[in-house]
mmCIF file of the N, C-alpha and C atoms, coordinates in Angstrom:
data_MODEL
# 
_entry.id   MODEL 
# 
loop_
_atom_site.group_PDB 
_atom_site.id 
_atom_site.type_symbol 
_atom_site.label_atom_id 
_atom_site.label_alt_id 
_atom_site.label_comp_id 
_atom_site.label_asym_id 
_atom_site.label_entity_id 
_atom_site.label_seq_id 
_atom_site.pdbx_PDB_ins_code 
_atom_site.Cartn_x 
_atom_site.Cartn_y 
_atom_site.Cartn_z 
_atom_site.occupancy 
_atom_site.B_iso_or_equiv 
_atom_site.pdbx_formal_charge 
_atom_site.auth_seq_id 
_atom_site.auth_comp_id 
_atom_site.auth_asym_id 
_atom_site.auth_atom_id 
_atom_site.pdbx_PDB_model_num 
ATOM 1   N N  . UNK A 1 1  ? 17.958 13.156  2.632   1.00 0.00 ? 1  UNK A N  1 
ATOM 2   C CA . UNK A 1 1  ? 19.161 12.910  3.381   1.00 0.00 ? 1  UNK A CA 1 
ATOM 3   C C  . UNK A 1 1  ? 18.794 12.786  4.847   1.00 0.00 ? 1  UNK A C  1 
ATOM 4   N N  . UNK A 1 2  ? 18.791 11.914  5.517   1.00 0.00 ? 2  UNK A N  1 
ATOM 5   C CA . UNK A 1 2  ? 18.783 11.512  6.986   1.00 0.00 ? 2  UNK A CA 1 
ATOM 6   C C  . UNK A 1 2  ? 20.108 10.672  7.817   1.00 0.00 ? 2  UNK A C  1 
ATOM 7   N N  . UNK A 1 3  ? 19.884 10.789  9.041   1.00 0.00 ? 3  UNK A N  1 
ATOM 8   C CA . UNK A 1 3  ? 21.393 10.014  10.197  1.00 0.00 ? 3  UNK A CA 1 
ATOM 9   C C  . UNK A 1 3  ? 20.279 9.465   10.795  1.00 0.00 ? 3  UNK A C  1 
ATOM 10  N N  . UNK A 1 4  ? 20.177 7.794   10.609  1.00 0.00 ? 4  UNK A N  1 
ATOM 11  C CA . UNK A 1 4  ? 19.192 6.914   11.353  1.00 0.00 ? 4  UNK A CA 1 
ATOM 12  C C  . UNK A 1 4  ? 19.717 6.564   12.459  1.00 0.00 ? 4  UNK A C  1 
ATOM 13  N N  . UNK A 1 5  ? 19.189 7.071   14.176  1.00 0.00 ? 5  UNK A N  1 
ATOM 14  C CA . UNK A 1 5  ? 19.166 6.721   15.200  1.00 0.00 ? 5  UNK A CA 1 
ATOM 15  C C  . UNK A 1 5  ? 18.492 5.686   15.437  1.00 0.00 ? 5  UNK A C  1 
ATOM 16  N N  . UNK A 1 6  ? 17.471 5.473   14.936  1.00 0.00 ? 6  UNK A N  1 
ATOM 17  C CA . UNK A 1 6  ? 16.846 4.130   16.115  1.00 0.00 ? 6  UNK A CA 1 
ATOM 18  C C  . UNK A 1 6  ? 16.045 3.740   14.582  1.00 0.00 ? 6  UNK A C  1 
ATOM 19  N N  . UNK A 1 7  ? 16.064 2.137   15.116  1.00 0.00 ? 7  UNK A N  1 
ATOM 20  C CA . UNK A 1 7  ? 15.475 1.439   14.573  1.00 0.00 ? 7  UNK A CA 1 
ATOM 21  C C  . UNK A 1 7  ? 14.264 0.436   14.566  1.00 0.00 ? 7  UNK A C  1 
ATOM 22  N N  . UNK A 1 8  ? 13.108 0.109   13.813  1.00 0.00 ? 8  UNK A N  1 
ATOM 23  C CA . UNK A 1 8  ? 12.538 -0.700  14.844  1.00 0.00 ? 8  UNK A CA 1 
ATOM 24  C C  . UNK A 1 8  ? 11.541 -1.621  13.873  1.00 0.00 ? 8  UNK A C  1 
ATOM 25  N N  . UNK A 1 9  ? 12.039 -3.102  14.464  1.00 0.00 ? 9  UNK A N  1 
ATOM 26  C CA . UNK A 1 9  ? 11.073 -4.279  13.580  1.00 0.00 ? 9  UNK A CA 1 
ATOM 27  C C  . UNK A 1 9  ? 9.800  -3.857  13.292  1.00 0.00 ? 9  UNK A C  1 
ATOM 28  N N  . UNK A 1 10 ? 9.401  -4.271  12.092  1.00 0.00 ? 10 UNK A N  1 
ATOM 29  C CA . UNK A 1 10 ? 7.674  -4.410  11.815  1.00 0.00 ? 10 UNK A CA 1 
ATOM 30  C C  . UNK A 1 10 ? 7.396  -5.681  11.223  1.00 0.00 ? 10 UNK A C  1 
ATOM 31  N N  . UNK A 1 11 ? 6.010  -6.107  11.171  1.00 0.00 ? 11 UNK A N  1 
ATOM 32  C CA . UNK A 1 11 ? 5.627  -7.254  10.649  1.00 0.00 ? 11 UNK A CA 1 
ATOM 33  C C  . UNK A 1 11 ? 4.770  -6.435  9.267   1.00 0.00 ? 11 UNK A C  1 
ATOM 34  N N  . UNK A 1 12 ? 5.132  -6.852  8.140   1.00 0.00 ? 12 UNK A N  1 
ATOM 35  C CA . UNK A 1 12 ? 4.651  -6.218  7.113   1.00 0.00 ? 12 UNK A CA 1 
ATOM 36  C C  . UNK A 1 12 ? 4.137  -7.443  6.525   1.00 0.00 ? 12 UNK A C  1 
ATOM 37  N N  . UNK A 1 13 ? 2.499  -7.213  5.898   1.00 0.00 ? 13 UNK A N  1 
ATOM 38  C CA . UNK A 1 13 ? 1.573  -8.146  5.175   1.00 0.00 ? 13 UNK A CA 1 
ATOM 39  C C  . UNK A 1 13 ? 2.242  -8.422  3.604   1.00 0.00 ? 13 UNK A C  1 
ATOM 40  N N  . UNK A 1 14 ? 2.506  -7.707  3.598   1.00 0.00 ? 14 UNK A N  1 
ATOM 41  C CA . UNK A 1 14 ? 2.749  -7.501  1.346   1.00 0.00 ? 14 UNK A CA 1 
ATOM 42  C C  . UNK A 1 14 ? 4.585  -6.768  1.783   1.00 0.00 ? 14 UNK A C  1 
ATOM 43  N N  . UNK A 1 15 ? 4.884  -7.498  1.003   1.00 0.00 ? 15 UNK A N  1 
ATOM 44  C CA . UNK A 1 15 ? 6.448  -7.502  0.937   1.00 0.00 ? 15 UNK A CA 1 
ATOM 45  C C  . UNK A 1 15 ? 6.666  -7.411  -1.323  1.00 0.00 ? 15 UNK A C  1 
ATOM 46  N N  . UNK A 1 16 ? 7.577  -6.393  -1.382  1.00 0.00 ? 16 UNK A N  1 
ATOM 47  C CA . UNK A 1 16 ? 8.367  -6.494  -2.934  1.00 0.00 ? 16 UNK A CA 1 
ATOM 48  C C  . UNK A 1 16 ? 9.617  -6.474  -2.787  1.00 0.00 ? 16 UNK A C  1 
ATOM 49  N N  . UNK A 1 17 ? 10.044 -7.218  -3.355  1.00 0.00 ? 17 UNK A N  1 
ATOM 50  C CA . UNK A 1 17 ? 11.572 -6.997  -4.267  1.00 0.00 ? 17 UNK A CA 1 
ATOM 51  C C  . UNK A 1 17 ? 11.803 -5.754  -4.851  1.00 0.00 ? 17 UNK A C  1 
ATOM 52  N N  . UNK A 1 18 ? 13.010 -5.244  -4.780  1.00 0.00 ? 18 UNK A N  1 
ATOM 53  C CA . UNK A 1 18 ? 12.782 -4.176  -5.585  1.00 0.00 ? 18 UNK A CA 1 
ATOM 54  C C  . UNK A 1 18 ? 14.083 -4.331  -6.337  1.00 0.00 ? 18 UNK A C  1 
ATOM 55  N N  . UNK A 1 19 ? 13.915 -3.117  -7.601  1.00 0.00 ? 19 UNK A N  1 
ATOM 56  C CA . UNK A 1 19 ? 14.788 -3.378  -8.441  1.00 0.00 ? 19 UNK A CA 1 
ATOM 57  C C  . UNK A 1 19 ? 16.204 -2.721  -7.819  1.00 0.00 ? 19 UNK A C  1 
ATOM 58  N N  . UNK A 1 20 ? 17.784 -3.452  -8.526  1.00 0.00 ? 20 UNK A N  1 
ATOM 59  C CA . UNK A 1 20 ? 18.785 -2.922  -8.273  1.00 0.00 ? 20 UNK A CA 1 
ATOM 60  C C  . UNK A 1 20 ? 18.874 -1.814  -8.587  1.00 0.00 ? 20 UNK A C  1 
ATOM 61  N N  . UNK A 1 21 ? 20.019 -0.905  -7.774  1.00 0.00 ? 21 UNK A N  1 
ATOM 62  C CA . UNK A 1 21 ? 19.968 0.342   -8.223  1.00 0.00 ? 21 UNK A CA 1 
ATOM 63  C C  . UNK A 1 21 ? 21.940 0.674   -7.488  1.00 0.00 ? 21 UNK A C  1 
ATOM 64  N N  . UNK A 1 22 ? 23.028 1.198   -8.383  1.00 0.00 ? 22 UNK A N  1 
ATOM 65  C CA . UNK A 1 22 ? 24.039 1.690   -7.565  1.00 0.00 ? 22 UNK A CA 1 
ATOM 66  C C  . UNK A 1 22 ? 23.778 2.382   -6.516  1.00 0.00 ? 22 UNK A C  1 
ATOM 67  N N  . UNK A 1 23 ? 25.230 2.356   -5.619  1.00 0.00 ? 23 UNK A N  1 
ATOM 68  C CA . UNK A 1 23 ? 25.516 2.671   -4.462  1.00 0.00 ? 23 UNK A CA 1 
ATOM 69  C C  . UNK A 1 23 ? 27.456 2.975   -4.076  1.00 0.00 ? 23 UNK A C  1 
ATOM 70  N N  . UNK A 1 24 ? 26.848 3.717   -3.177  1.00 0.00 ? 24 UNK A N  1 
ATOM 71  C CA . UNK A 1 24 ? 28.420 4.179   -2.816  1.00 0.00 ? 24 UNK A CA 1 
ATOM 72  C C  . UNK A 1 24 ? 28.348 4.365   -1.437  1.00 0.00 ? 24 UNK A C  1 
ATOM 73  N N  . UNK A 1 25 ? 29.352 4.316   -0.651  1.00 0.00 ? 25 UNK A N  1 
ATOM 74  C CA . UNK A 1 25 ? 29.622 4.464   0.723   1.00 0.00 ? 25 UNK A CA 1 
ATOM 75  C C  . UNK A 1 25 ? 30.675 5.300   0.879   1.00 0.00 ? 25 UNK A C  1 
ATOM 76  N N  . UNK A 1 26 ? 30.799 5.868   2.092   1.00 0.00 ? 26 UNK A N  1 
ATOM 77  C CA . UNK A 1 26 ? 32.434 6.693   2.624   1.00 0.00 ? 26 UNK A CA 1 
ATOM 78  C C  . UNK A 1 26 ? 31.989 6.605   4.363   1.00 0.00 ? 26 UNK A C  1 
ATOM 79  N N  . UNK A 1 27 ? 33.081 6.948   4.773   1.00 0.00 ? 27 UNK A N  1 
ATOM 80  C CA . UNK A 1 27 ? 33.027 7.092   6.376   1.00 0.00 ? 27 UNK A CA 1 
ATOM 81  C C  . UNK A 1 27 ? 34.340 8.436   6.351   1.00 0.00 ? 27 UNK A C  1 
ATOM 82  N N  . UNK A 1 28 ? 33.271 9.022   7.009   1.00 0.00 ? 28 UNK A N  1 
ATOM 83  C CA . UNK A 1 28 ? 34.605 10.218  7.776   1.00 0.00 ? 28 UNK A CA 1 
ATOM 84  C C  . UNK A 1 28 ? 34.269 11.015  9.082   1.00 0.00 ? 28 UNK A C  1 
ATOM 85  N N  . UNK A 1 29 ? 34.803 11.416  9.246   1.00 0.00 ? 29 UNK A N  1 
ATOM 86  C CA . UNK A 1 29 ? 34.905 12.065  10.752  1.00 0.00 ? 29 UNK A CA 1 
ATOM 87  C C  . UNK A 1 29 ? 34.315 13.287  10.888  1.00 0.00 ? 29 UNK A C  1 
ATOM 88  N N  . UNK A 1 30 ? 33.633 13.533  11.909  1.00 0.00 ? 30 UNK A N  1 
ATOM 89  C CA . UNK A 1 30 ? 33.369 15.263  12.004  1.00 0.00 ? 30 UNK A CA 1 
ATOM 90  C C  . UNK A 1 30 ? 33.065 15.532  13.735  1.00 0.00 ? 30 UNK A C  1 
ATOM 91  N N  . UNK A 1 31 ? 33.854 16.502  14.227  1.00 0.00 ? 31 UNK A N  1 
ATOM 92  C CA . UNK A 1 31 ? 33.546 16.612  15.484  1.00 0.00 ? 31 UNK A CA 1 
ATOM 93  C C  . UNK A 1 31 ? 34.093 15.398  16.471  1.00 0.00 ? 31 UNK A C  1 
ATOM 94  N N  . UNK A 1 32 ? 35.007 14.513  16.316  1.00 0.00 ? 32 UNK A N  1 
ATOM 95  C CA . UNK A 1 32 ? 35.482 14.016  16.709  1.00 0.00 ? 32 UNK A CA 1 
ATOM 96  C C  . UNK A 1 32 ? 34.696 12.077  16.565  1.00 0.00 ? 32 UNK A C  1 
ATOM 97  N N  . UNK A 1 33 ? 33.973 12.072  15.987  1.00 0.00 ? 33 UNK A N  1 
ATOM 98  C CA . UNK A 1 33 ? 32.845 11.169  16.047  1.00 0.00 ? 33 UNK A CA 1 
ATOM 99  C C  . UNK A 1 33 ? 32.865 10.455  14.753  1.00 0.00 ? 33 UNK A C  1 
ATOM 100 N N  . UNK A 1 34 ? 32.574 9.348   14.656  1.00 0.00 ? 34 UNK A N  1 
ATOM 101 C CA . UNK A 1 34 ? 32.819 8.711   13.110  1.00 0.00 ? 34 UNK A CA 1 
ATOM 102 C C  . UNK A 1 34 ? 31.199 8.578   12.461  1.00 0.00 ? 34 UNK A C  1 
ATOM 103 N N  . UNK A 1 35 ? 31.111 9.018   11.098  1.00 0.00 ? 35 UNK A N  1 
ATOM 104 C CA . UNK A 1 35 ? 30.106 8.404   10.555  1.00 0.00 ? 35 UNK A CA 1 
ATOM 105 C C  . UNK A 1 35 ? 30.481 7.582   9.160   1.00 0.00 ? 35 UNK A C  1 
ATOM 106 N N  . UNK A 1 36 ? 29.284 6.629   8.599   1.00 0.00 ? 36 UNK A N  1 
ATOM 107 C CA . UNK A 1 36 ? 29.372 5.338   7.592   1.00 0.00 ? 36 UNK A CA 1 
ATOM 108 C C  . UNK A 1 36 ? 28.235 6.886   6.897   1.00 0.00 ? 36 UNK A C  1 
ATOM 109 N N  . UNK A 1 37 ? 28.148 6.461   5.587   1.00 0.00 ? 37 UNK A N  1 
ATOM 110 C CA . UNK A 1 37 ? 27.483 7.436   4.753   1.00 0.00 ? 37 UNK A CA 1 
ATOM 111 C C  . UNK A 1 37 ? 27.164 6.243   3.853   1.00 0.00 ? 37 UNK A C  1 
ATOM 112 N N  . UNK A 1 38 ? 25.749 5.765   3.076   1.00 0.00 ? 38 UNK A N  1 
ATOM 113 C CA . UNK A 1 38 ? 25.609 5.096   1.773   1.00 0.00 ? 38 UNK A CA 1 
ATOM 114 C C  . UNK A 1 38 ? 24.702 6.310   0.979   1.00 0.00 ? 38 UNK A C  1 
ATOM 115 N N  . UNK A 1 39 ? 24.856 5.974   -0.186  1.00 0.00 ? 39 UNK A N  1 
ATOM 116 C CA . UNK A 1 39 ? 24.488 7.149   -0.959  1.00 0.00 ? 39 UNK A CA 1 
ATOM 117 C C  . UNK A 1 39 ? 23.700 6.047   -2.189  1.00 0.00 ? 39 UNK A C  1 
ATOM 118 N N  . UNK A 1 40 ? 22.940 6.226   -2.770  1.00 0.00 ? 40 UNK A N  1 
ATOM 119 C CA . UNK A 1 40 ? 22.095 5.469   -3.376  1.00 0.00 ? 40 UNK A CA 1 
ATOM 120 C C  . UNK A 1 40 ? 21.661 6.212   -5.285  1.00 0.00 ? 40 UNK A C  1 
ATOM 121 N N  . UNK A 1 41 ? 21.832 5.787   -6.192  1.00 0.00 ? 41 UNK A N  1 
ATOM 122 C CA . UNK A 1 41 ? 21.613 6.294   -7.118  1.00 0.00 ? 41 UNK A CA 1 
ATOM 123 C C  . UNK A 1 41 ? 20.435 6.418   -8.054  1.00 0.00 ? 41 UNK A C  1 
ATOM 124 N N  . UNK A 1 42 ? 19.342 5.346   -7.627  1.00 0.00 ? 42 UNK A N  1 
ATOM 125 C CA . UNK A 1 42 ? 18.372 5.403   -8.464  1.00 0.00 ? 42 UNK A CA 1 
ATOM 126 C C  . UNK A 1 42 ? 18.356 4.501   -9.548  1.00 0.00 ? 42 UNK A C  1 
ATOM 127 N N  . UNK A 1 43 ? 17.570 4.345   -10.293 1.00 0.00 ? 43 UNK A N  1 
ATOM 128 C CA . UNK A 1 43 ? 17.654 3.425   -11.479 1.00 0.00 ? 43 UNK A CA 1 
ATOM 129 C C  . UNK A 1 43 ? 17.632 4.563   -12.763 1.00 0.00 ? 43 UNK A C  1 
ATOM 130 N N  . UNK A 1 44 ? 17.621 3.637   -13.517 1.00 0.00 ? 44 UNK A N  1 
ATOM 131 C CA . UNK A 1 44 ? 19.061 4.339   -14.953 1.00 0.00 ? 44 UNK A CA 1 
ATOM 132 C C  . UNK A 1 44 ? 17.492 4.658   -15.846 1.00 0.00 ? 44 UNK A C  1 
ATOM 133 N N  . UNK A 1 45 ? 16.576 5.032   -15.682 1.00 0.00 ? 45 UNK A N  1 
ATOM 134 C CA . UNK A 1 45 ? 15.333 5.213   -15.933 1.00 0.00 ? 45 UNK A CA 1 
ATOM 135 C C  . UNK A 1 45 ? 15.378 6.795   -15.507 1.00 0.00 ? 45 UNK A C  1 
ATOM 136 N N  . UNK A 1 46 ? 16.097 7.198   -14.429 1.00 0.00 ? 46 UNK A N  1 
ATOM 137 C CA . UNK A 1 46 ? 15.477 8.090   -13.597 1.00 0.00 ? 46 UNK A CA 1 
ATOM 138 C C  . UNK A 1 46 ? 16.389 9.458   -14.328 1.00 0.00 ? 46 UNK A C  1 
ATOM 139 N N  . UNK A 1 47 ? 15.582 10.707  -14.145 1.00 0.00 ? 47 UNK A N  1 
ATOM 140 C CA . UNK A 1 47 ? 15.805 11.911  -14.809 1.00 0.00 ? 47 UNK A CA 1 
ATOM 141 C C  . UNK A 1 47 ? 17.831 12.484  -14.433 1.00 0.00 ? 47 UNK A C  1 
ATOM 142 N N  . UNK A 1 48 ? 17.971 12.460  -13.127 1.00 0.00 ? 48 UNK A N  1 
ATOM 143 C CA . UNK A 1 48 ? 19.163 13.100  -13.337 1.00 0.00 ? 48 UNK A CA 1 
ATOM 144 C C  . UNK A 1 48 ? 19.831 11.701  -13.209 1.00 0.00 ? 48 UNK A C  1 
ATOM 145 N N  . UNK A 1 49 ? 20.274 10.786  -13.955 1.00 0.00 ? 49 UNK A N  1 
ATOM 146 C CA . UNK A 1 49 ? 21.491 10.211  -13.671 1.00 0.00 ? 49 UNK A CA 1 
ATOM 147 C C  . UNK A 1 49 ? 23.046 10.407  -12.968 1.00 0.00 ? 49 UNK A C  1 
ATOM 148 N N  . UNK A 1 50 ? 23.104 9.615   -12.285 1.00 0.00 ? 50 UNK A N  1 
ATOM 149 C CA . UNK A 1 50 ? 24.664 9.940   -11.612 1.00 0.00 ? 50 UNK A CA 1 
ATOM 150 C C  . UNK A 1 50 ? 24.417 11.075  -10.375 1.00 0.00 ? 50 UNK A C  1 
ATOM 151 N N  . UNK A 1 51 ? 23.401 11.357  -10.036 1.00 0.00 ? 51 UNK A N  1 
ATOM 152 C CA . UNK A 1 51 ? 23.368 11.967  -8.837  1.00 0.00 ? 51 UNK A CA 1 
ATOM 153 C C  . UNK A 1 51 ? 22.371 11.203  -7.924  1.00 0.00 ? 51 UNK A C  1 
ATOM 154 N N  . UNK A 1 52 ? 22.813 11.366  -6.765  1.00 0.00 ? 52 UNK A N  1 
ATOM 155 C CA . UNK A 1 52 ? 22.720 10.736  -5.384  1.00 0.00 ? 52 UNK A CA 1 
ATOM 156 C C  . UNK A 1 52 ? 21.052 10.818  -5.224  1.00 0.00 ? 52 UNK A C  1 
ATOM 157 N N  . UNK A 1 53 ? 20.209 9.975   -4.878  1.00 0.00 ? 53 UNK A N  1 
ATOM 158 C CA . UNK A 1 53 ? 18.597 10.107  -4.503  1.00 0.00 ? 53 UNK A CA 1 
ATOM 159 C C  . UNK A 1 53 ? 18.079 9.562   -3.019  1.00 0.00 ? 53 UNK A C  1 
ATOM 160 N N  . UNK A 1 54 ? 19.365 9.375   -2.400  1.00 0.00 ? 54 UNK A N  1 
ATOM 161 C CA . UNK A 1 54 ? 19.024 9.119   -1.128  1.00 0.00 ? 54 UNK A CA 1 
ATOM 162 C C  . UNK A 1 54 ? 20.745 9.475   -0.594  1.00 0.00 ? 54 UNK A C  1 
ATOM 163 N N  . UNK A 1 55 ? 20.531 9.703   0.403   1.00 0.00 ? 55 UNK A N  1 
ATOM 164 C CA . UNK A 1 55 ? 22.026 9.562   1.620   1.00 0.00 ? 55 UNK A CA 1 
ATOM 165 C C  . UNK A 1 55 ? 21.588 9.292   2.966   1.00 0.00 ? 55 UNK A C  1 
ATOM 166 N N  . UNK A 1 56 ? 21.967 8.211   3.123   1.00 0.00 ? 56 UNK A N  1 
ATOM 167 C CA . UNK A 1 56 ? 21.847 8.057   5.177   1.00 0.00 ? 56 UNK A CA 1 
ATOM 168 C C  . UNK A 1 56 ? 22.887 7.738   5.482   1.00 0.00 ? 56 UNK A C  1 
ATOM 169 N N  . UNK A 1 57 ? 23.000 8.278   6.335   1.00 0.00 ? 57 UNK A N  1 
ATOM 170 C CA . UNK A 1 57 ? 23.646 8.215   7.886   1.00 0.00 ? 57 UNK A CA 1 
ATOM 171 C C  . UNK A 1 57 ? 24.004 7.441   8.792   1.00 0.00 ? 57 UNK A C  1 
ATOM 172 N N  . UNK A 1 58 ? 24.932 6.590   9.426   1.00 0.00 ? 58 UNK A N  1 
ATOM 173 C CA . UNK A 1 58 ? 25.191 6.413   10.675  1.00 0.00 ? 58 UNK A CA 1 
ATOM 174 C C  . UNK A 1 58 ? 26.034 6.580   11.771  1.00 0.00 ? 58 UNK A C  1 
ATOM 175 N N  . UNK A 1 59 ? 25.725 6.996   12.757  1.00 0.00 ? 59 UNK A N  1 
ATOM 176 C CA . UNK A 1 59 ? 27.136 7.210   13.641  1.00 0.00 ? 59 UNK A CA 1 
ATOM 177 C C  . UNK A 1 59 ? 27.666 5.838   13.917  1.00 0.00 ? 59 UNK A C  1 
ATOM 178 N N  . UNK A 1 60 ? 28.689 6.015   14.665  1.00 0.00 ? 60 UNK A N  1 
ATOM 179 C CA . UNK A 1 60 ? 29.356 4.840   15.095  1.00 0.00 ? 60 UNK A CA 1 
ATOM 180 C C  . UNK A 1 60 ? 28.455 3.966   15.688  1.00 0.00 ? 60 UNK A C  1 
ATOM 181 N N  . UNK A 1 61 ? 28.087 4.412   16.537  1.00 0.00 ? 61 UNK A N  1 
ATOM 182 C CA . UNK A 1 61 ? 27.024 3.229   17.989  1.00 0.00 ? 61 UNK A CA 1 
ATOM 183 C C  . UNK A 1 61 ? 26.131 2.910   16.750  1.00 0.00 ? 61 UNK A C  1 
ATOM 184 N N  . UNK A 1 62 ? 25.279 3.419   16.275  1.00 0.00 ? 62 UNK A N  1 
ATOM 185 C CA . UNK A 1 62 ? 24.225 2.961   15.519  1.00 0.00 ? 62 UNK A CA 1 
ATOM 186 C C  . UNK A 1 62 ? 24.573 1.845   14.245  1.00 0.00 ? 62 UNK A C  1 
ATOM 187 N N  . UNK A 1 63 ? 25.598 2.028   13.751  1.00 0.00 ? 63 UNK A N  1 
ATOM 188 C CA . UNK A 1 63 ? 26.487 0.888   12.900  1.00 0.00 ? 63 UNK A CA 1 
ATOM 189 C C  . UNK A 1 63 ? 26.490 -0.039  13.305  1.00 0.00 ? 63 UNK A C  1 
ATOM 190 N N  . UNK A 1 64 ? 27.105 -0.300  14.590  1.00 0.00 ? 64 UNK A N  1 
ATOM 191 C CA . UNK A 1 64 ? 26.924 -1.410  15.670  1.00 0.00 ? 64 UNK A CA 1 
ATOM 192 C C  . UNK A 1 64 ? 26.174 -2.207  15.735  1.00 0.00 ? 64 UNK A C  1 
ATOM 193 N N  . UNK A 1 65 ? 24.949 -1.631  15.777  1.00 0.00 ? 65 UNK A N  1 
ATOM 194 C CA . UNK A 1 65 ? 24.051 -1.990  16.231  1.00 0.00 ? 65 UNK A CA 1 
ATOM 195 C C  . UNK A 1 65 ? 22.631 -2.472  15.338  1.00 0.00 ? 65 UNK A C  1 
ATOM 196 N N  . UNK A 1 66 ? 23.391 -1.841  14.208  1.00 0.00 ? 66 UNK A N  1 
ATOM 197 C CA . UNK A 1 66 ? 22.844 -2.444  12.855  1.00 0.00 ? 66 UNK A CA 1 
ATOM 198 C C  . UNK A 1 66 ? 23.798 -3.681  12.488  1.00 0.00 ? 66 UNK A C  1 
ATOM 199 N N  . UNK A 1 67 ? 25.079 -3.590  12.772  1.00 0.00 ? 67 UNK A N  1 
ATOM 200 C CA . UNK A 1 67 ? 26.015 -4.759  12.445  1.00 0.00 ? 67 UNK A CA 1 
ATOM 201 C C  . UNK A 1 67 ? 24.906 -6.256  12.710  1.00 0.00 ? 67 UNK A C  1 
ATOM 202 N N  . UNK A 1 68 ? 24.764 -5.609  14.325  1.00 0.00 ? 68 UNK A N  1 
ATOM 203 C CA . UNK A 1 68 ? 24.283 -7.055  15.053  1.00 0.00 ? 68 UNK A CA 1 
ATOM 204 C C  . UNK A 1 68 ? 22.543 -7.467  14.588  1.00 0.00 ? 68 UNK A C  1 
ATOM 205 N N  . UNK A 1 69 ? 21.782 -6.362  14.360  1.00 0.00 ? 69 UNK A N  1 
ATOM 206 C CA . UNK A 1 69 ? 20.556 -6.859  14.005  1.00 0.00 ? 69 UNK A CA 1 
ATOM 207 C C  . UNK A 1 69 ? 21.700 -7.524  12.753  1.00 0.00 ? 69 UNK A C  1 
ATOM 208 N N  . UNK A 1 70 ? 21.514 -7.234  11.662  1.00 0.00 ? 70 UNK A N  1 
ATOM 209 C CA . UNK A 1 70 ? 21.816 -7.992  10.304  1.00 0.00 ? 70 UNK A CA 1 
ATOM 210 C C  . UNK A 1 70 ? 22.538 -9.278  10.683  1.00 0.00 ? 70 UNK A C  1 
ATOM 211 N N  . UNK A 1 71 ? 23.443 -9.540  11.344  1.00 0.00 ? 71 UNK A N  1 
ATOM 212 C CA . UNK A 1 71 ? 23.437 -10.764 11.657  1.00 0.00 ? 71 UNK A CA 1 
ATOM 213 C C  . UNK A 1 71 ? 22.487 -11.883 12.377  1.00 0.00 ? 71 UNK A C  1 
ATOM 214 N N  . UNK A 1 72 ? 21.769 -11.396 13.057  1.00 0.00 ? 72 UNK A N  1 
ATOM 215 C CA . UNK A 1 72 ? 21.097 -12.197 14.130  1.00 0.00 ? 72 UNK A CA 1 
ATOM 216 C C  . UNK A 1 72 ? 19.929 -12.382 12.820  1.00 0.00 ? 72 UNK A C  1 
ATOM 217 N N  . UNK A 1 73 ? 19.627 -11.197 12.393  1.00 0.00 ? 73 UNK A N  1 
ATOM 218 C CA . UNK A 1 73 ? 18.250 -11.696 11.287  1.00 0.00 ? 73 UNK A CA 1 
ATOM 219 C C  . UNK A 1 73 ? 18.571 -12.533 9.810   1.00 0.00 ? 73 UNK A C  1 
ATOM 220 N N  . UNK A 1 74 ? 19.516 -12.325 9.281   1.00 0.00 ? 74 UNK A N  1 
ATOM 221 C CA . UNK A 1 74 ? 20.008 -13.048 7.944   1.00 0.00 ? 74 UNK A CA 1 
ATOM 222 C C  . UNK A 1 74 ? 20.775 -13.849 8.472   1.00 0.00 ? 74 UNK A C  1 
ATOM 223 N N  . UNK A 1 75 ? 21.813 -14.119 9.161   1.00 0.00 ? 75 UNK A N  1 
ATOM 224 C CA . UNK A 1 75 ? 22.629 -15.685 9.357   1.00 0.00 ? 75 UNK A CA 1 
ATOM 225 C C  . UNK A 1 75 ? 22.083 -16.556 10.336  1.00 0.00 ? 75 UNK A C  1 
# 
């Protein structure tokens, strides 16, 4: 479980695809401050099914600011 502050390009030699796997999101408030939450499930292979194998984080500003990389790099 991590809240990703900063982000930062790399040039990577060997690149994979990886396989699909569910997901869930929520946003709620704490301390006056908004966070986005994705929660990630794993593949249907994996020992506990239906429980969460990753959760990150973002605050508001950092959403942002992921908004705009993802656009500028995919469209």
């Amino acid at each position: 479980m991590s809240r990703i502050t900063t982000l930062e390009k790399i040039e990577m030699n060997k690149n994979t695809k990886h396989g699909e796997v569910q997901a869930t999101y929520c946003v709620f408030e704490k301390e006056g401050k908004k966070y986005f939450q994705i929660d990630t499930y794993g593949s249907s292979e994996r020992e506990c099914i239906g429980q969460p194998s990753q959760k990150i984080q973002f605050d508001d500003k950092f959403a942002k600011k992921l908004v705009s990389i993802l656009i500028n790099e995919l469209w």
